[in-house]
MIDOSE-1310 file (N, C-alpha, C; in nm, 2 decimals, decimal comma, always signed):
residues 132
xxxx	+0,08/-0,12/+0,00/+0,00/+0,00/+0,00/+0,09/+0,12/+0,00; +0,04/+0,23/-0,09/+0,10/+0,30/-0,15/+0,12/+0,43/+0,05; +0,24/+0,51/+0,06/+0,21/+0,59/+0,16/+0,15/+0,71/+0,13; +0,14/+0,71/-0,05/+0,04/+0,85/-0,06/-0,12/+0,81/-0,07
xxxx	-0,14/+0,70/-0,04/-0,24/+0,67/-0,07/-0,40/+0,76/+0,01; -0,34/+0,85/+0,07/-0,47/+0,92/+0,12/-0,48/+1,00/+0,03; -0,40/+1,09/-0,05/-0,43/+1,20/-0,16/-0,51/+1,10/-0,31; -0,54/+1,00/-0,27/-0,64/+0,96/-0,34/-0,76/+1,03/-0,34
xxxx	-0,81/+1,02/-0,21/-0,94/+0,99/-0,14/-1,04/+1,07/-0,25; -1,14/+1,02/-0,32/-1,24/+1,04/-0,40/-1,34/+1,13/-0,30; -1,42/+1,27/-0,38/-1,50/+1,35/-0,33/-1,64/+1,27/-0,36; -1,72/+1,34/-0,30/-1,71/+1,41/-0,18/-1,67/+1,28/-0,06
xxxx	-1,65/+1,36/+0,03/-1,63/+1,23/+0,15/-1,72/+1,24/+0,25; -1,72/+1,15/+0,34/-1,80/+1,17/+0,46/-1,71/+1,19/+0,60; -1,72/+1,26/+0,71/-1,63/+1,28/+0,82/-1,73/+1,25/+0,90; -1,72/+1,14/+0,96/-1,79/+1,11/+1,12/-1,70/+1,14/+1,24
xxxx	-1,77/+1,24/+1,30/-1,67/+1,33/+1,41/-1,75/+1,31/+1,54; -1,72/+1,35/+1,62/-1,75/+1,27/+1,77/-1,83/+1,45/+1,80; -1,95/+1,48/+1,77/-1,97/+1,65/+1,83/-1,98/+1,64/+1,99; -1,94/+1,57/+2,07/-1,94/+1,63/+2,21/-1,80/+1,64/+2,25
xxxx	-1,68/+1,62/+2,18/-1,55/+1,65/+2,19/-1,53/+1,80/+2,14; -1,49/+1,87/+2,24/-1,43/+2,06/+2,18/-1,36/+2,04/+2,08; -1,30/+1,94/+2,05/-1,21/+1,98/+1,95/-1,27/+2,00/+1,81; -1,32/+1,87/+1,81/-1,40/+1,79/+1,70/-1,52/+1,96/+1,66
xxxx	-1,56/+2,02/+1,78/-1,64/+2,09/+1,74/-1,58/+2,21/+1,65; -1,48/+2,28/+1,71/-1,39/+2,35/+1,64/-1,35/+2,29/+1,49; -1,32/+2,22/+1,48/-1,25/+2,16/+1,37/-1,38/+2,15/+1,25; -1,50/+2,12/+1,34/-1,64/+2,09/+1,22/-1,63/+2,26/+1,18
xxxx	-1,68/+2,31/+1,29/-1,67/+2,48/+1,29/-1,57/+2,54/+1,18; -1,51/+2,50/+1,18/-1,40/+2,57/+1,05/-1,44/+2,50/+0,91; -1,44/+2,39/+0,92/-1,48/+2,27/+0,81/-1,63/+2,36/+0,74; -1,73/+2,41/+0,79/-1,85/+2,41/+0,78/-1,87/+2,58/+0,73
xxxx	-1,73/+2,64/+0,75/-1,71/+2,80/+0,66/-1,59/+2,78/+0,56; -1,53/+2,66/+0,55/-1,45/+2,64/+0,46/-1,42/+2,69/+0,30; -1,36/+2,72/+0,17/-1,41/+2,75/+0,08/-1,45/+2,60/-0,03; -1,44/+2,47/+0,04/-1,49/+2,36/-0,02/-1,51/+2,26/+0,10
xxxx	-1,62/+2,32/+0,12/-1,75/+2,25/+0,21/-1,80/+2,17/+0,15; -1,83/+2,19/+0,02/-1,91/+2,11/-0,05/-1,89/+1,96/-0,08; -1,73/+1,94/-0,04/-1,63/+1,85/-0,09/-1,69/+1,73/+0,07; -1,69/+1,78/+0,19/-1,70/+1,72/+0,29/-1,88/+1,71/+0,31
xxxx	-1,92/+1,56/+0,34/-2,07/+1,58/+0,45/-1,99/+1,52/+0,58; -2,05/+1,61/+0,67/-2,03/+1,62/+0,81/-2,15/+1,50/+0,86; -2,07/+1,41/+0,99/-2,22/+1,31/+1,04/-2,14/+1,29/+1,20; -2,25/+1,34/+1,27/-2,17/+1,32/+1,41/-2,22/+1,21/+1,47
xxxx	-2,15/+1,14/+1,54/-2,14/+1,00/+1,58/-2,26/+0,98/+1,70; -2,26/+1,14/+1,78/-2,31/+1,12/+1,87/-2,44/+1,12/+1,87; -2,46/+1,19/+1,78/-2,61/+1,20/+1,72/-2,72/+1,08/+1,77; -2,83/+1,10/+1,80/-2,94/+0,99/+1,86/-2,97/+0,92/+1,71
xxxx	-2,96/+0,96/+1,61/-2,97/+0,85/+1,48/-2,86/+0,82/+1,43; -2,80/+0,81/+1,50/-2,63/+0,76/+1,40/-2,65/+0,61/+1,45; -2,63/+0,53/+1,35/-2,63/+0,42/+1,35/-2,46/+0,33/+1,30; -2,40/+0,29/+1,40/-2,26/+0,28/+1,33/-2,29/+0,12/+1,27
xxxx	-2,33/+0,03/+1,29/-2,38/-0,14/+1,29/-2,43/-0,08/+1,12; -2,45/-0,01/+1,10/-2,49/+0,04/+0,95/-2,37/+0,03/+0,83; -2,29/+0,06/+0,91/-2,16/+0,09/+0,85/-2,05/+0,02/+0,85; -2,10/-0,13/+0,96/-2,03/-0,21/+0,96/-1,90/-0,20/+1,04
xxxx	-1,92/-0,12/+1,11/-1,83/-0,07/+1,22/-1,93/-0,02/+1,36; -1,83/-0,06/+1,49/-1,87/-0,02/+1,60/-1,85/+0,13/+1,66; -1,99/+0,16/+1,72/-1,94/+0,28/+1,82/-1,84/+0,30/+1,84; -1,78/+0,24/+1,99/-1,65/+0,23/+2,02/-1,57/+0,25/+1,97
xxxx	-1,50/+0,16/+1,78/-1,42/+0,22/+1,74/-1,43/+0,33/+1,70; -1,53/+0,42/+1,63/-1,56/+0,49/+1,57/-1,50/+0,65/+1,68; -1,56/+0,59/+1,81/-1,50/+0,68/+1,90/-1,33/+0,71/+1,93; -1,26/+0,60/+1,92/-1,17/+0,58/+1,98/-1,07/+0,65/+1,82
xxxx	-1,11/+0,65/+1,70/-1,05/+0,72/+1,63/-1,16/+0,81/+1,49; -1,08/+0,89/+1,42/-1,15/+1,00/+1,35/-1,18/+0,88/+1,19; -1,28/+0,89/+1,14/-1,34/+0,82/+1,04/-1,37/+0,88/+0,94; -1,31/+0,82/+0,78/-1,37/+0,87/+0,69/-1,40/+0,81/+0,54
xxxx	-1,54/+0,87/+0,49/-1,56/+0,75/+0,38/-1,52/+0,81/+0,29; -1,49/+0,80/+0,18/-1,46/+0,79/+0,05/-1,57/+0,82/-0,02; -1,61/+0,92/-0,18/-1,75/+0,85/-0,24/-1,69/+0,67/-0,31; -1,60/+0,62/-0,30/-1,55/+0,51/-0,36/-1,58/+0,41/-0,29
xxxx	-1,60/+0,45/-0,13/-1,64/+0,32/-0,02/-1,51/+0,29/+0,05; -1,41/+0,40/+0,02/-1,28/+0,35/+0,12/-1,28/+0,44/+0,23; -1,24/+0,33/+0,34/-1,23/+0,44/+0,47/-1,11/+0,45/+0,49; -1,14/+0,54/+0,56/-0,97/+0,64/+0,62/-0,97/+0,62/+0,76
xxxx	-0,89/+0,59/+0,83/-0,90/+0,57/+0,95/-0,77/+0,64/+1,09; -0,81/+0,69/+1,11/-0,69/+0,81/+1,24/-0,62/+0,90/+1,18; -0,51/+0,91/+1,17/-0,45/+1,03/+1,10/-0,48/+1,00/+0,96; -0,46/+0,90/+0,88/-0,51/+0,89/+0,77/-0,61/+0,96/+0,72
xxxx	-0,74/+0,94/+0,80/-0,85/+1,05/+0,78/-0,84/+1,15/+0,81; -0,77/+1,18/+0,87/-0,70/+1,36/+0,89/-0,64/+1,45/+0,73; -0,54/+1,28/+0,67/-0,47/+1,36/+0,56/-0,58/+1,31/+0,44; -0,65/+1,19/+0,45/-0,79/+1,24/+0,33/-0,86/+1,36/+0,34
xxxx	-0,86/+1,39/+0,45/-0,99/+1,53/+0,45/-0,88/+1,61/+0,40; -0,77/+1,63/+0,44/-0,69/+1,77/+0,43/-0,64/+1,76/+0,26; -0,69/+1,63/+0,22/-0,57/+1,62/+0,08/-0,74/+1,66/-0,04; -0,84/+1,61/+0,04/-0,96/+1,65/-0,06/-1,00/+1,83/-0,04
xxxx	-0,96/+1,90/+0,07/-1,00/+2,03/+0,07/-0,89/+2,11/+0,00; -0,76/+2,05/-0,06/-0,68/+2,07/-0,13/-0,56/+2,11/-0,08; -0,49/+2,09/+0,02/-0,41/+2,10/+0,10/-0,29/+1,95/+0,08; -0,29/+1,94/-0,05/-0,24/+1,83/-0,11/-0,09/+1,84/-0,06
xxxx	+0,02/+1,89/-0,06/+0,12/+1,96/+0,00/+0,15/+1,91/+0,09; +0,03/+1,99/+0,18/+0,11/+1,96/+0,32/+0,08/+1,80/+0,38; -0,03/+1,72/+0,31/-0,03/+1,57/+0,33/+0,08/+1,48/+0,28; +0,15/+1,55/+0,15/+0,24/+1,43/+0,11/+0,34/+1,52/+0,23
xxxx	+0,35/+1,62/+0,27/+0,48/+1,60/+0,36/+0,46/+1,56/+0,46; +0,39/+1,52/+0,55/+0,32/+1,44/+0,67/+0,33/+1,30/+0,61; +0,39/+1,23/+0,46/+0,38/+1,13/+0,49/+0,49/+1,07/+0,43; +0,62/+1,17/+0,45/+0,70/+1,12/+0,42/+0,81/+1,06/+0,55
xxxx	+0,89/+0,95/+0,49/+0,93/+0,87/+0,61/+0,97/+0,94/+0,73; +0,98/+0,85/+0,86/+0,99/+0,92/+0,97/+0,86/+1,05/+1,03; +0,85/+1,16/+0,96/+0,76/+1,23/+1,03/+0,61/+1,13/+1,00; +0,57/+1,07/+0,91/+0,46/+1,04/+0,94/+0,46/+0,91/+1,06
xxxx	+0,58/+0,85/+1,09/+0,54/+0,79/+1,16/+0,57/+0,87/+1,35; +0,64/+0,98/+1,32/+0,57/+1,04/+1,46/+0,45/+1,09/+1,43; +0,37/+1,16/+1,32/+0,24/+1,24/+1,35/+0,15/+1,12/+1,38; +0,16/+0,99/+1,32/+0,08/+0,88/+1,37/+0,06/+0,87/+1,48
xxxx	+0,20/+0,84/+1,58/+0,22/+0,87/+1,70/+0,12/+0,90/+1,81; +0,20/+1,07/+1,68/+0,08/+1,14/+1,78/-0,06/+1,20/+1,75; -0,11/+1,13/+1,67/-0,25/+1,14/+1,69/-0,24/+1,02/+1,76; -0,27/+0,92/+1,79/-0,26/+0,79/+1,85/-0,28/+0,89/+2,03
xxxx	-0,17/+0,94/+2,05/-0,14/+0,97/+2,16/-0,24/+1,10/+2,17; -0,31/+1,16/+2,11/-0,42/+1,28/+2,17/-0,53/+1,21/+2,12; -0,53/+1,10/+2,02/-0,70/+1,07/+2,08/-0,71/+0,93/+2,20; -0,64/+0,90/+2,26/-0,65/+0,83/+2,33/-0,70/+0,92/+2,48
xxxx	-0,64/+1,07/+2,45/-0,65/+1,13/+2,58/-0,71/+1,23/+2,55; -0,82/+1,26/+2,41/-0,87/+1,38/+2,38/-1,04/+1,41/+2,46; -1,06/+1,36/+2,54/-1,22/+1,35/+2,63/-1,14/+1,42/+2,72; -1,04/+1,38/+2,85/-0,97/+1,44/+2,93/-0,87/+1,56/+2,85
xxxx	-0,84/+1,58/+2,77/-0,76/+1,74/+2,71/-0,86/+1,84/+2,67; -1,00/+1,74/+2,66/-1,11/+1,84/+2,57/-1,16/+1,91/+2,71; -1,21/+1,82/+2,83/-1,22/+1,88/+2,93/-1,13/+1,97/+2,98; -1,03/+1,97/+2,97/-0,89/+2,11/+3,07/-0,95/+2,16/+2,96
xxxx	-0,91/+2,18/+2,83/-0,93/+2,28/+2,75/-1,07/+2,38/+2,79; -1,17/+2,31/+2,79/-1,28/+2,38/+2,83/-1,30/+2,45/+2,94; -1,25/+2,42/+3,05/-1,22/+2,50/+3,17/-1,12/+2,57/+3,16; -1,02/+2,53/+3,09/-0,89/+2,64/+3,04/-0,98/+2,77/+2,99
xxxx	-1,08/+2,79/+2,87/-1,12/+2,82/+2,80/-1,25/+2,93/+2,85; -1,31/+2,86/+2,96/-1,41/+2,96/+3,06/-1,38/+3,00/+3,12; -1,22/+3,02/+3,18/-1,17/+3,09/+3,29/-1,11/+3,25/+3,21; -1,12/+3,28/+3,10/-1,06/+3,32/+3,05/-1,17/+3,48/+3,01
């Protein structure tokens, strides 16, 4: 498998995002004034009709990392879905340099390592964020 293989990813796509995480919110928030919105449909996981058993994937995973479909039916899964979304909004660039040897295997890393801890960072942040 190719390492450019996310600057494939076929439009439009789908982003299933977690909306009760701050980040996630921020991140839709920018996504949703973008100048190729059109390119992304937004589906939040948490949503009372999100059905993940639909998709053939569980909650849980879906939670534990960022998801994304393809119009082709390929999914993107953790940072990968980070550099589909960023390589379809046209930010083609800065994904093949994220996935060149060595740095992509720290930014893996570290997404790995802030979504494991992004419920407890989203919390400080938020209280970081009303104290202010």
């Amino acid at each position: 498998m190719s390492r450019y293989r996310t600057l494939d990813a076929a439009t439009p796509v789908t982003l299933y995002h977690d909306g009760h995480c701050p980040f996630c919110r921020v991140e839709v928030a920018w996504l949703t004034r973008h100048r190729h919105q059109e390119r992304v449909k937004l589906v939040d996981i948490q949503s009372s009709d999100f059905n993940a058993d639909a998709l053939d994937r569980t909650l849980n995973d879906m939670m534990g990392q960022l998801h994304l479909l393809d119009s082709k039916g390929i999914w993107y899964v953790g940072m990968d879905a980070s550099r589909a979304l960023y390589a379809v909004l046209g930010y083609r660039r800065l994904v093949k340099l994220s996935c060149l040897p060595g740095l992509r295997n720290v930014m893996n890393s570290g997404y790995r390592f802030f979504a494991r801890r992004r419920i407890r960072l989203g919390q400080w942040w938020k209280k970081r964020q009303s104290r202010q």
